[in-house]
TORPALO-572545 format. One record per residue: y, z, x of N, C-alpha, C, CB in turn. Coordinates in steps of 0.2 Angstrom, whole numbers, plus 5000, padded with zeros to 4 digits. Glycine has a CB too. Layout:
BEGIN
YZXYZXYZXYZX...
END
This chain:
BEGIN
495252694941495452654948495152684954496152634948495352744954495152804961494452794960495452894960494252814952493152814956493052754958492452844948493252704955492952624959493152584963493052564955493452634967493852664974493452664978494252734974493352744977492852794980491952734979492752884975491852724974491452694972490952644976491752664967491652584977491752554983491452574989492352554985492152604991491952644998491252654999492352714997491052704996490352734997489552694997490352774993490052624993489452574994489452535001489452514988490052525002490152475007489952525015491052425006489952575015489752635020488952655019490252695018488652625014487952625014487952545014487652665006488052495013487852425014487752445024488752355011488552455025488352455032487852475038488752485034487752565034487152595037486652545037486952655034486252525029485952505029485652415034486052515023486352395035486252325038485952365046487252265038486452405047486252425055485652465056486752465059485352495049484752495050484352435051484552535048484352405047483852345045484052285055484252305035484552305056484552255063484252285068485252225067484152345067483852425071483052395071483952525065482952395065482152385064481952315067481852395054482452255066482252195068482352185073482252165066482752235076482652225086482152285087483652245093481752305086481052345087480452295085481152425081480752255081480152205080480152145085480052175072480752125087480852065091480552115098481852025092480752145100480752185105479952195108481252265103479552225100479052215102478452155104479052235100478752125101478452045102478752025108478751985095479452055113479352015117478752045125480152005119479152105123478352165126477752135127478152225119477552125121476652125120476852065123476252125112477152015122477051955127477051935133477451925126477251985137477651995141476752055145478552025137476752075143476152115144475552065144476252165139475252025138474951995139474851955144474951985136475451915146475651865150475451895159476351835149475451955156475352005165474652005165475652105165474152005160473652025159473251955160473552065153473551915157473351835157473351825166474051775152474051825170474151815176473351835180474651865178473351915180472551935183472051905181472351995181471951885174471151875172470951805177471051845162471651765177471551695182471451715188472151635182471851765192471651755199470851795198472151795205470651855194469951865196469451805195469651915191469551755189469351715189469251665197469851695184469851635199469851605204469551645210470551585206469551715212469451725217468551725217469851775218468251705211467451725210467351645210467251775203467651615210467451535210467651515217467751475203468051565223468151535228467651585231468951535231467451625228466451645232466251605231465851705229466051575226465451545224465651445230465451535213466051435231466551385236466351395244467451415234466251475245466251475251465551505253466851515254465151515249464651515248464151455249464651535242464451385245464251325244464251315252464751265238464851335257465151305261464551345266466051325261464251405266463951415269463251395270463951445268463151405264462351335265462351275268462051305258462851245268462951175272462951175278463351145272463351245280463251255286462551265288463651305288462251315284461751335289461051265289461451425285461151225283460851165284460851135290461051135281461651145294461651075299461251125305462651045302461251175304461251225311460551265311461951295311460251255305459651265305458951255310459451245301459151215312458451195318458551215324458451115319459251245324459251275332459451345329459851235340459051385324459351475322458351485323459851505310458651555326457751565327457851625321457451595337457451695319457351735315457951765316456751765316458151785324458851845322459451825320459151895327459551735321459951695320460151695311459551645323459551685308459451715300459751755298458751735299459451835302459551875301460351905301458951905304460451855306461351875306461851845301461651845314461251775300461651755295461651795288461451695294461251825285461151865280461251925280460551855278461451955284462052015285462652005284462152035293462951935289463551925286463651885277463751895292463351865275463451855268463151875263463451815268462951955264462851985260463452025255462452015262463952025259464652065256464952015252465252075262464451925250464651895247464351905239464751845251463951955241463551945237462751915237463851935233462451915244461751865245461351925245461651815252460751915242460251965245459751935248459952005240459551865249459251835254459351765255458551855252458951745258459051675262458351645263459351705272458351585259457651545256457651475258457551555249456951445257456951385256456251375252456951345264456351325247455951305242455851235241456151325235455051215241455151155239454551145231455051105246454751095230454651075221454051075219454851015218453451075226452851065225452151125225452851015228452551175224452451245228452751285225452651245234452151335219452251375213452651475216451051375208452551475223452651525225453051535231452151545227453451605234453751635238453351645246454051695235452951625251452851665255453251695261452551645256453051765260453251805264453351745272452851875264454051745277453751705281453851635283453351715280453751625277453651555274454151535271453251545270454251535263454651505260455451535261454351515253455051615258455651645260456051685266455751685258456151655270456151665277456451705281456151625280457151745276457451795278457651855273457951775281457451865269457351925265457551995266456751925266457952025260458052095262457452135259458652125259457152185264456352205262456652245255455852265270457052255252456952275246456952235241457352315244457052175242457052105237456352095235457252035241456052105228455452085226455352005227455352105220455251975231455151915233454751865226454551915241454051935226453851915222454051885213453351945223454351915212454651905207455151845204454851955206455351795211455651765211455351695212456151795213454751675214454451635217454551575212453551655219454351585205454051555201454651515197453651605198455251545200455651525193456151485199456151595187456151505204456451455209456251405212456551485214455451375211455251335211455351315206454751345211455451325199455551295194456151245194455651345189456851285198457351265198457551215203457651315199457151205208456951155214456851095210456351175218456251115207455851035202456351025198455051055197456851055195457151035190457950995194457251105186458150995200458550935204458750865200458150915209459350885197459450795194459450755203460450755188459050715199458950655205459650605206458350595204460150595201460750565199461250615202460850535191461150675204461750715208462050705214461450775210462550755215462850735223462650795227463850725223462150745232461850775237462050815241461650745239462850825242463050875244463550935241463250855249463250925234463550975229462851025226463950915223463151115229462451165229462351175220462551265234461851185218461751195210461851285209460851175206461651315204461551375204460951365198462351425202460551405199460051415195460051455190459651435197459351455187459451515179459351595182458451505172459651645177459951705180459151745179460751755175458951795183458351825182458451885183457851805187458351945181458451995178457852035181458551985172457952065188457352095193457152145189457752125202456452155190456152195187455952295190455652145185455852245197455552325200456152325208454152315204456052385210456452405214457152425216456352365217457552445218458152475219458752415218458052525226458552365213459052315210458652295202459152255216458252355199457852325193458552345190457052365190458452275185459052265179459452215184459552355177459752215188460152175192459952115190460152185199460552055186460451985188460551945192460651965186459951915196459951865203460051805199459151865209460151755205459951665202460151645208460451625194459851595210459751555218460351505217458951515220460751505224461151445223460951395227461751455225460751335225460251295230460651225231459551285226460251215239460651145242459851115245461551145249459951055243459151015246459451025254458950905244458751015257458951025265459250975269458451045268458650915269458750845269458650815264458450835272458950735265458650695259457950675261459150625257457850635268457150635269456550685268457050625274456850755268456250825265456250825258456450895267455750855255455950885250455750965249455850835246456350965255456551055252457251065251456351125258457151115247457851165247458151225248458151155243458851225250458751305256459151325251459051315265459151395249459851445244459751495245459951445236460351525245460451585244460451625238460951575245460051695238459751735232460551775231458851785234460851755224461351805226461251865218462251745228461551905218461751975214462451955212461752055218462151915205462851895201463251975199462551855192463052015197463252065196463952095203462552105194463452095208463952125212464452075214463652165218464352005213464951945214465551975209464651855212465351985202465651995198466052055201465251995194465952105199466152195202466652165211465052255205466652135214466552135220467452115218466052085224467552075214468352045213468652075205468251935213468152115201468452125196468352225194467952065191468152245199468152325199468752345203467452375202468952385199469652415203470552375200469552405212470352345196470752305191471152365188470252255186471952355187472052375182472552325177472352435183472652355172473252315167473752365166472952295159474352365165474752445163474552505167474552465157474252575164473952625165473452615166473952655163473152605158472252605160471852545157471952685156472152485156471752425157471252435161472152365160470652395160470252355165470052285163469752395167469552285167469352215167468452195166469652175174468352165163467552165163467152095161467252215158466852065167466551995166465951975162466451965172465951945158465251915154465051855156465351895146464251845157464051755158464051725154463451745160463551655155463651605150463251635144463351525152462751705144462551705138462851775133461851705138463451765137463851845133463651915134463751835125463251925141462951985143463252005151462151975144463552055148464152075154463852095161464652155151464052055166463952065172464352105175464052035175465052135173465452205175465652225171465952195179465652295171466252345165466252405168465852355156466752435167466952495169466352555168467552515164466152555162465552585160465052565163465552595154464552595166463952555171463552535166463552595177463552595160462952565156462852515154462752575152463752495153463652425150463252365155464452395147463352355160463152315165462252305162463352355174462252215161461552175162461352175153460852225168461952205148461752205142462252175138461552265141461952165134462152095130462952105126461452075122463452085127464152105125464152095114464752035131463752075113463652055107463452135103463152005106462952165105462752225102462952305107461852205101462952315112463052385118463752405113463352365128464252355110464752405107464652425103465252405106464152405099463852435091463552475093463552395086463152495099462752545099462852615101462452525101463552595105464052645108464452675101464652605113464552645099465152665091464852625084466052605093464252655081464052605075464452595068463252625073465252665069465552645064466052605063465652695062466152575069466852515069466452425070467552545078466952385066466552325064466952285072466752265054466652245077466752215081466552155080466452245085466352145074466352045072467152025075466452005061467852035077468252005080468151985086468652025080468052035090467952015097467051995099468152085102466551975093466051935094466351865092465351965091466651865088466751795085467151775093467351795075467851815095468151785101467851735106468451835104467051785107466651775115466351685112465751855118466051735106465851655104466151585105465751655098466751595099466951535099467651505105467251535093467651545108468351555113468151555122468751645111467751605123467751635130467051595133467751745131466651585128465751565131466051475131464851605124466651455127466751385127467251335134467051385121467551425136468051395144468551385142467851335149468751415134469351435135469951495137469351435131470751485139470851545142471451555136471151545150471651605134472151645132472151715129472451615129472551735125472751795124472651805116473551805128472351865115472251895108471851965107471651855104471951975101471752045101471052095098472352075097470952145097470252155092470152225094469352105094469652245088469752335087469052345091469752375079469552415094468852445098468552515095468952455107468252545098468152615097468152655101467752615094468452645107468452685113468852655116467852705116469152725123469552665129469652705135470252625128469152725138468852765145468752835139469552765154468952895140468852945137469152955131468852995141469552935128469752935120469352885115470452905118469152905111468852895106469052885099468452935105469052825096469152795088469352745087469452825084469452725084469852655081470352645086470252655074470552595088471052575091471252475092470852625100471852485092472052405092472152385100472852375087471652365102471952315111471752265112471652345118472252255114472652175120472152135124473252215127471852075122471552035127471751975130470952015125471551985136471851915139471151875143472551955147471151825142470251795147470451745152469551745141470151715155470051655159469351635160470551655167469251565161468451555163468351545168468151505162467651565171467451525177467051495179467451535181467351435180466851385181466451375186467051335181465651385184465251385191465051325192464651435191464651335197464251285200463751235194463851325204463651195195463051155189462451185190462851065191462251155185461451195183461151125187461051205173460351155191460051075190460051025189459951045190460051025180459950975178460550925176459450975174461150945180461850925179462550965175461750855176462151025171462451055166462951095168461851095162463451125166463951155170463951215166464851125171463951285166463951345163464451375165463451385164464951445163465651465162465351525160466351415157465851575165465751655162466551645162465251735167466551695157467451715157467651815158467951675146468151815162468351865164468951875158468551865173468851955157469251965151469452055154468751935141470152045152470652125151470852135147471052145155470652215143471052235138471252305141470552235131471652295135472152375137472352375130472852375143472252455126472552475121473152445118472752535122473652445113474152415112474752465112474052375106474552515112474752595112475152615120473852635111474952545126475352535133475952495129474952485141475852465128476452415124477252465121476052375115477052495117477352565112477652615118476652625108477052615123477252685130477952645131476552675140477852555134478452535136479152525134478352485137478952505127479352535122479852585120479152535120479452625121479752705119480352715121479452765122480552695127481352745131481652725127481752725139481752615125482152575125482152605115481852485129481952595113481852625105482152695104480952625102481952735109482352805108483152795109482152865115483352755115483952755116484352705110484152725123483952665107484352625103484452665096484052575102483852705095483952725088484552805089482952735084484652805095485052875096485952835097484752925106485852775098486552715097486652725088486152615100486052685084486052705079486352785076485552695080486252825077486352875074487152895075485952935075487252895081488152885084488452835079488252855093488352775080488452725073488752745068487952715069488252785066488152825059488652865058487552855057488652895063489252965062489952945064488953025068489952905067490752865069491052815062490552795076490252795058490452755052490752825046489752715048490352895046490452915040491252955041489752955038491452955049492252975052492652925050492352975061492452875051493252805050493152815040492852685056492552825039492552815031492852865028491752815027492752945029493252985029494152975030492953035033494252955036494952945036495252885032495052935043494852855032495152795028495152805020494852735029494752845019494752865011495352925012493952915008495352985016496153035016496752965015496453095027496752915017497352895021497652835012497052855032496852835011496852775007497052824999496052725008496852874999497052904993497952924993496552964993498152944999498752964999499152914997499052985004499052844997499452784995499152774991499552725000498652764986498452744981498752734976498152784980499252784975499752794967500152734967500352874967500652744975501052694976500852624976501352704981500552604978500052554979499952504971499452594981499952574966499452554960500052544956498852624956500652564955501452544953501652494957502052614955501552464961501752414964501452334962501652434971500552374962500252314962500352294950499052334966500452344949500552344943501052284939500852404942501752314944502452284943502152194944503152324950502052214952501952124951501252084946501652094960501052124945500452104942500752064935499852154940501052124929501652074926501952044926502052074925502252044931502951994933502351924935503552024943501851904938501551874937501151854931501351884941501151884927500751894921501051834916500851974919501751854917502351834910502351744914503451894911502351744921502551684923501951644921502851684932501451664922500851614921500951604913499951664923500951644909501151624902501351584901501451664898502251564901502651534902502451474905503151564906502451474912502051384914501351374910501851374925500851424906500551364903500851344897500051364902501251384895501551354887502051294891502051424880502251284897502751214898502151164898503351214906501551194902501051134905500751104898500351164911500751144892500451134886501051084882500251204882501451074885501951054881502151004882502451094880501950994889501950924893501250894891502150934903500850924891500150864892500350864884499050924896500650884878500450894871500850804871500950974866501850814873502250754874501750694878503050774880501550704884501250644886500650614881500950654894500350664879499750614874500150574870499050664870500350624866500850604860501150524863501650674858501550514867501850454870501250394872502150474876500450404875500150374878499950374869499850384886499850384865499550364858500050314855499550424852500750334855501250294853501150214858502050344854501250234864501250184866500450114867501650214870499850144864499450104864499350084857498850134866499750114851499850104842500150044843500350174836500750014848501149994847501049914850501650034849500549934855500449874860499849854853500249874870499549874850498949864849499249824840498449934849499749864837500049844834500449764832500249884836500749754839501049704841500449644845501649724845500149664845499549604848498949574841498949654854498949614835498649624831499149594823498349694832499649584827500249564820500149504820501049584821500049464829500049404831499549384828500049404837498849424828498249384827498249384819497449414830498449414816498449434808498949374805498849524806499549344808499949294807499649224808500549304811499449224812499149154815498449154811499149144825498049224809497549184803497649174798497049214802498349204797498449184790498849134787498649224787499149084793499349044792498848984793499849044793498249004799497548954799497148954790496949004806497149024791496949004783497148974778496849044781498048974777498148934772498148854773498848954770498248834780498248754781497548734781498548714786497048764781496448754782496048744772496148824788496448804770495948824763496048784760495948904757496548724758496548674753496148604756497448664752496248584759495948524763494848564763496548524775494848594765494248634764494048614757494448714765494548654752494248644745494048584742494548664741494548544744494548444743493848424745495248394749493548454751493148424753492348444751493348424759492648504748491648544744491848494739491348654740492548504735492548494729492448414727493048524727492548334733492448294733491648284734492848284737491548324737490748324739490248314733490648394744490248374730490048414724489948374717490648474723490848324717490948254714490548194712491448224717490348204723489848124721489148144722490048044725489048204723488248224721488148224713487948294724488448234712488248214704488048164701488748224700488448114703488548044702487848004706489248024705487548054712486748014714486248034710486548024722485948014712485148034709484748074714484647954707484248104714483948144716483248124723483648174709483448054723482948034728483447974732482047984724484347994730484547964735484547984743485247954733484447944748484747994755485348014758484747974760485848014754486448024756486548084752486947954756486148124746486148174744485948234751485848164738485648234754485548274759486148294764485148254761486248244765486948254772487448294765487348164776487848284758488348284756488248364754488548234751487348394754487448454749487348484759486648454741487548464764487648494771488148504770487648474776488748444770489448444768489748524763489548364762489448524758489648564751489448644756488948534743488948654759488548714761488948734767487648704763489348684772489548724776490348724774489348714785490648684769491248714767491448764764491548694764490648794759490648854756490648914762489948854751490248884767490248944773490848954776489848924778491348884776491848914780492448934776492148864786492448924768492848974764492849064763492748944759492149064763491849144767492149134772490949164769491949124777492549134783493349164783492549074786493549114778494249114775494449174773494249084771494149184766494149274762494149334768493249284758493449324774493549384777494049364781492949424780494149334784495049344787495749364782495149254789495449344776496149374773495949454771496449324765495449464770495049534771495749554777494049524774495249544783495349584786496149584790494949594789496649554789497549524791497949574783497649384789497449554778497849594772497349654769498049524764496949694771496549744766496749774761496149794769496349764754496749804750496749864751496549814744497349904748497349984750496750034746498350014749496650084748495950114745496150154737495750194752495850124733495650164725495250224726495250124719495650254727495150334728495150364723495450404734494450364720494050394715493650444716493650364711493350504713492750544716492350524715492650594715491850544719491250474720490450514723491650404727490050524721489450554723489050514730489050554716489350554735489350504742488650514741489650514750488150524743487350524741487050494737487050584740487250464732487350414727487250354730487850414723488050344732488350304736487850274742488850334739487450334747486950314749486350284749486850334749486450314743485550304740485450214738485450354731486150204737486050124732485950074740487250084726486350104743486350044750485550054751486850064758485350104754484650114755484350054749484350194755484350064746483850024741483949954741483950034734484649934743484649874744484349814749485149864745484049854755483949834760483349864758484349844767483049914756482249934755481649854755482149984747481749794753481249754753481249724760481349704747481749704762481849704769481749724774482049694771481849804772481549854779480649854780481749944777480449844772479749834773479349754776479449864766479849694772479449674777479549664786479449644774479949684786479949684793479649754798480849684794479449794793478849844796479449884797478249824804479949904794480549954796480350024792481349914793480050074797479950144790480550164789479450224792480950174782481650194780481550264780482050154772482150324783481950394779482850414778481350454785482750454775483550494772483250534772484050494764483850574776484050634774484650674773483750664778484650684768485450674762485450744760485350594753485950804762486050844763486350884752486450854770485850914750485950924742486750974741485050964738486850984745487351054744488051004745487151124752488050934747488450904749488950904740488050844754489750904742490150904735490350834735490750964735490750824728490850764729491550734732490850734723491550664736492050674740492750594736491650654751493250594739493750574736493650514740494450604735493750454737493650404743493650334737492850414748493650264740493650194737492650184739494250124743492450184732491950174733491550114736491850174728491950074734491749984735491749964743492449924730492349984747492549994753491950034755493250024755491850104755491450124760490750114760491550204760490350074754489950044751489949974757490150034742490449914756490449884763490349914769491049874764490549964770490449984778489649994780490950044779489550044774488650064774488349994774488250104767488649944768487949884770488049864777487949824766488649874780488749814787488449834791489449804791488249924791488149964797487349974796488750044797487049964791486349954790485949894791486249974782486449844788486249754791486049764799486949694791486649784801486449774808485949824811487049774812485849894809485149924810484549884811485149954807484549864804483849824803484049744807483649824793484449724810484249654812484049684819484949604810484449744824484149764829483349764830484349804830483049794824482349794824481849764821482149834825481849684823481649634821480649634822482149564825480549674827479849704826479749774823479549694832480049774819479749864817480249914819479049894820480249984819480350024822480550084814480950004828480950134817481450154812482050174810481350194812482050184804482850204800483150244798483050174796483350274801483550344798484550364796483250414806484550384790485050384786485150444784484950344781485750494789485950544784486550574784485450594784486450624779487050654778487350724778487150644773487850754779488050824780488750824782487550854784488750894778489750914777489750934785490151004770490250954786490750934793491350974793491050864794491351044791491951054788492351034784492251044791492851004784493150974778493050894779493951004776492550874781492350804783491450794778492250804793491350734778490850724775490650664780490950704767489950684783489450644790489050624788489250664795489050544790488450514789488250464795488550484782487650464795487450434802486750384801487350494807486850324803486450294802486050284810486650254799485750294811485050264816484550234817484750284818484350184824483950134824483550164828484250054825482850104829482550134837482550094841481950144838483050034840483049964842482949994852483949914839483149924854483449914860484049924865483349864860484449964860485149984862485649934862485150014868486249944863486749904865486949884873487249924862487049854877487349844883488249904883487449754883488149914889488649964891489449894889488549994901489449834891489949784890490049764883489949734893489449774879489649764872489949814870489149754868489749884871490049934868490949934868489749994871490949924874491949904875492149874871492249864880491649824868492149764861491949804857491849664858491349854856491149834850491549814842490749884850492349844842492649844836492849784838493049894834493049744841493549694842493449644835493549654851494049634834493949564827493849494832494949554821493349454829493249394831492649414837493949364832492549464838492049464844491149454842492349534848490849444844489949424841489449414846489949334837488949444845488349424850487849374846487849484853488149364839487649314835487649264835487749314830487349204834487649154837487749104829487249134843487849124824488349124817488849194816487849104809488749244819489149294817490049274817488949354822490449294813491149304813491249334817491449334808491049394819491349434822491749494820491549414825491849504813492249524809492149584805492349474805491249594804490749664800491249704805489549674801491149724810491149814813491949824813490849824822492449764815493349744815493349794808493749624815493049754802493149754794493149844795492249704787492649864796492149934793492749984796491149954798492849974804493250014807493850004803493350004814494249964800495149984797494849984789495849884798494149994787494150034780494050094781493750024775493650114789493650194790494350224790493050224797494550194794495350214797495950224792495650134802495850184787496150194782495950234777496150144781495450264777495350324775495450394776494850324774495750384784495950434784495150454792496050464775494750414792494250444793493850424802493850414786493450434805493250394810492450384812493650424815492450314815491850294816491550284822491750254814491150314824490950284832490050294835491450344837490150264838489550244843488950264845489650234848488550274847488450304853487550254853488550404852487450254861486750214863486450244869486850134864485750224870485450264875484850204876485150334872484650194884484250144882483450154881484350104888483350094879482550114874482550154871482050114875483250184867483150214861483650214854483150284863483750154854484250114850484850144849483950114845485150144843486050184842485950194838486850144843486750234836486750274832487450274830486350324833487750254823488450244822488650324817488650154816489150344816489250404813490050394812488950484819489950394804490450374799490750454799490250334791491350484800491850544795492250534792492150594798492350564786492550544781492850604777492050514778493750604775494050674774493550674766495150674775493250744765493350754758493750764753493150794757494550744754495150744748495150674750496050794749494950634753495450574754495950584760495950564746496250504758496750514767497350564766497250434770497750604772498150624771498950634770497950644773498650544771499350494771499150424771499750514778499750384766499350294767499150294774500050224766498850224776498550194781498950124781497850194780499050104776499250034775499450004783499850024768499950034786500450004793499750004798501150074797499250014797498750024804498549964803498250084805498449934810497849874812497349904815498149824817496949844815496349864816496449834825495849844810496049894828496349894837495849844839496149994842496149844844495749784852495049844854496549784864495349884855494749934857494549984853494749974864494250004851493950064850493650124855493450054847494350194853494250224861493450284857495150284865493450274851492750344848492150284849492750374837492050214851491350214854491250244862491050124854490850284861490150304865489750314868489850314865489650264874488950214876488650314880489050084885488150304879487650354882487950364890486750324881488250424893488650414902488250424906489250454905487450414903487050414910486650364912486550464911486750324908486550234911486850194907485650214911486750114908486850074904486350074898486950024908486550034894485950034886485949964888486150074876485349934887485049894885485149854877484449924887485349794874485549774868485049804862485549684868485449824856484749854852484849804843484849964851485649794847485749744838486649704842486049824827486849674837487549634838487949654832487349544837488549644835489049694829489149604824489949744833489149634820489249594814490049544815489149644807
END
């Protein structure tokens, strides 16, 4: 008792630990998840306003060209030149006008305010391009942005330019824009960004080639390959598949992908992206193009945040622990010193309870033993007295009936003799003769079953006994397509019993098999000991019985036949009964029934003669998970 005590104890002081570690670990995982969320959502915040604040350049930008459209005719050169001072912080590096029919820049000319480090020339050809290319279906006071050009010579080679253009007039056809450095637009709203500690931020165009990053090299080179070439042993298909399917499409949200660096540490590492798009200006020919601004940061700031709140908890934890294994100590001192007493006490009552439970079931056994006993007596007695009635009244039907009956075959029988063989009134009398003979049969099994002889119990080779009924019906099983099979157990001894009676019962209980399956099926017949019983069981494949037949099924006089007595199954049950023995039921639908005779191997253990044969039969059976479907009619 003490080790399964302790036993106890020491489990339920480990269940504990273990639960509060396990809620330890799953507030470190909620905890994390709300973190990283929470962090992301910080990182998400930034990406949009970089986002917004580079599309409200490109806004006030638009806004400038309009202006300088309206005002254009009264700005002389320094006028220009003031204007392109002041919006170069927006990112302009010159101040133009192009028209669609005209392959070149002139100095002077086209381009008419120029920073002398701007290769003019280099841009002539593609800005013209972008002119001619003007949907005509646009809104005329909406500026385009052109294709990005990538300066070749001078103290902005590598830099990506692209003109933002607005026609001048609609009666002209020129158009004035602004040469701007996508790159420094970018940088201008997205350097000096942080996330956490050491987040940044860094912008890609529409063709995935970073206009900003922390690292300069990366700047003007394609975001798809610069990380593989920085780091060729870590796989970056995540964050190329992202830009692809995600950030080059103007989508915004939050995910992650491995890098290999992050400012001066070096190697594998898991970090945190957050993006937004932005949406520029149309292309010429109506098309809209999207870079997206994207910040990562290590996941390793997440953990930083983490840390206090996880230290303090898991140092809750260990207190816990040491407070559990104190209270588990004292209650084991406290619990052992009472133990003994405890174990004498729970003892005492445990007895004293012990004896009482004994006692009330041998009364509860004694009562449920009296009440059955009484509810038997009293169903022997009603069934008794209901059946004394019907047994009197047939047997005085039968006597005023059997003589007047006989007078009348035997009158009948008189003057068919006396006709000739081609009279017409021989047909109707040999009707007369045929159903008096039928209702004297009738007669017999009523005094059958009101008076049955009592049982001549001989020994008697039941498998014999078997065998003969089978045979009797074998021309009829075949032709009705009935396959017959026995199986008649050889070890079987011989039993004490009225041959002729239980011979009756087999043929009644086989008839009706085979009349259930009036198109075929099977018949199966067998036998086997039972203890000091001898079983036999016959089975159809018929159509079953209905659940409301089965209630009658023994009742005397009851029939689904429509010449049946009703009298075969009444008969069968008060010769089993009177053997001492019992018969009963059982059906299933579309899978016919099956009757199962027992039968004492001495014989009965006592006359039978006083028993009637019952209203109900409480050993039929109907199958208790559905109704059965009719498979035969009781005889």
């Amino acid at each position: 008792m003490r080790k399964r005590f302790l036993g106890g104890l020491a489990l339920t002081c480990i269940a504990i630990v273990l639960a509060v570690f396990g809620l330890a670990l799953r507030a470190d995982t909620e905890l994390e998840k709300l973190v990283s969320s929470q962090f992301n959502e910080q990182q998400l915040g930034l990406t949009r306003q970089i986002a917004k604040d580079i599309q409200t350049n490109f806004q006030l930008l638009e806004q400038g060209l309009q202006l300088l459209i309206e005002r254009r005719p009264a700005l002389d050169q320094a006028g220009l030149d003031h204007y392109l001072s002041f919006f170069e912080e927006w990112g302009v590096l010159g101040i133009g006008l192009a028209t669609p029919d005209k392959s070149a820049l002139e100095a002077g000319n086209m381009l008419f305010s120029p920073r002398e480090d701007v290769p003019a020339s280099e841009l002539s050809d593609s800005i013209s391009r972008d002119a001619a290319r003007l949907s005509t279906d646009r809104d005329p006071n909406q500026a385009v942005l052109g294709a990005p050009l990538a300066l070749a010579s001078g103290p902005f080679a590598g830099r990506f330019t692209a003109p933002l253009l607005l026609p001048s007039r609609p009666e002209r056809p020129e158009v004035l824009f602004f040469l701007l450095d996508l790159q420094a637009v970018a940088a201008r709203y997205a350097a000096g960004v942080r996330s956490g500690k050491s987040g940044y931020a860094w912008v890609i165009d529409h063709q995935g080639d970073f206009l900003f990053h922390v690292e300069s090299d990366f700047r003007g080179q394609s975001s798809y390959t610069i990380r593989q070439a920085r780091n060729p042993d870590i796989s970056y298909e995540r964050i190329n598949q992202l830009v692809r399917t995600r950030l080059l499409r103007g989508e915004e949200g939050t995910d992650w992908y491995i890098s290999g660096w992050h400012w001066d540490v070096s190697g594998e590492m898991r970090k945190l992206l957050a993006f937004s798009p932005v949406s520029l200006p149309p292309e010429p020919d109506g098309e809209r193009r999207f870079w997206s601004v994207g910040l990562a940061a290590p996941d390793t700031e997440v953990y930083g945040l983490m840390q206090p709140v996880v230290a303090r908890q898991w140092l809750m934890v260990g207190l816990f622990f040491l407070a559990v294994l104190f209270a588990a100590a004292a209650f084991l001192f406290i619990a052992l010193r009472w133990s003994e007493t405890l174990k004498r006490e729970v003892d005492a009552k445990t007895e004293h309870l012990r004896r009482s439970e004994a006692e009330l079931r041998r009364e509860r056994d004694k009562v449920r033993q009296s009440m059955d006993q009484l509810l038997q007596t009293q169903e022997k007695l009603m069934l008794s007295e209901r059946f004394a009635a019907i047994g009197e009244a047939a047997a005085h039907l039968s006597h005023e009936i059997k003589n007047p009956l006989l007078l009348m075959g035997g009158f009948a029988q008189q003057v068919l003799r006396t006709l000739s063989e081609d009279d017409p009134r021989v047909e109707k009398l040999e009707i007369i003769a045929g159903e008096a003979k039928r209702l004297e049969h009738l007669l017999v099994e009523v005094r059958d079953f009101t008076r049955p002889p009592r049982p001549s119990l001989v020994e008697t080779e039941f498998n014999e006994l078997v065998r003969q009924v089978a045979d009797l019906f074998q021309d009829q099983a075949e032709s009705q397509g009935v396959v017959s099979r026995l199986a008649l157990d050889p070890k079987l001894p011989v039993c004490i019993l009225d041959s002729d009676q239980i011979k009756q019962v087999l043929i009644n209980l086989t008839k009706n098999a085979l009349e259930a399956m009036p198109e075929g099926g099977e018949l199966s017949i067998s036998t086997a000991r039972d203890a000091d019983f001898v079983r036999i069981e016959i089975k159809d494949t018929g159509r079953g019985i209905p659940e409301e037949v089965m209630k009658k099924l023994f009742h005397p006089f009851f029939s689904t036949k429509a010449k049946g007595t009703g009298l075969g199954l009444a008969v069968s049950y008060k010769l089993v009964q009177d053997h001492g023995g019992e018969i009963t039921a059982w059906s299933t639908p579309d899978q016919g029934a099956r009757f199962t005779v027992r039968l004492p191997l001495n014989g009965p253990a006592q006359p039978q003669a006083d028993q009637i044969s019952p209203d109900r039969s409480p050993t039929t059976t109907p199958d208790p998970s559905t109704p059965t479907p009719p498979s035969g009619e009781p005889a």
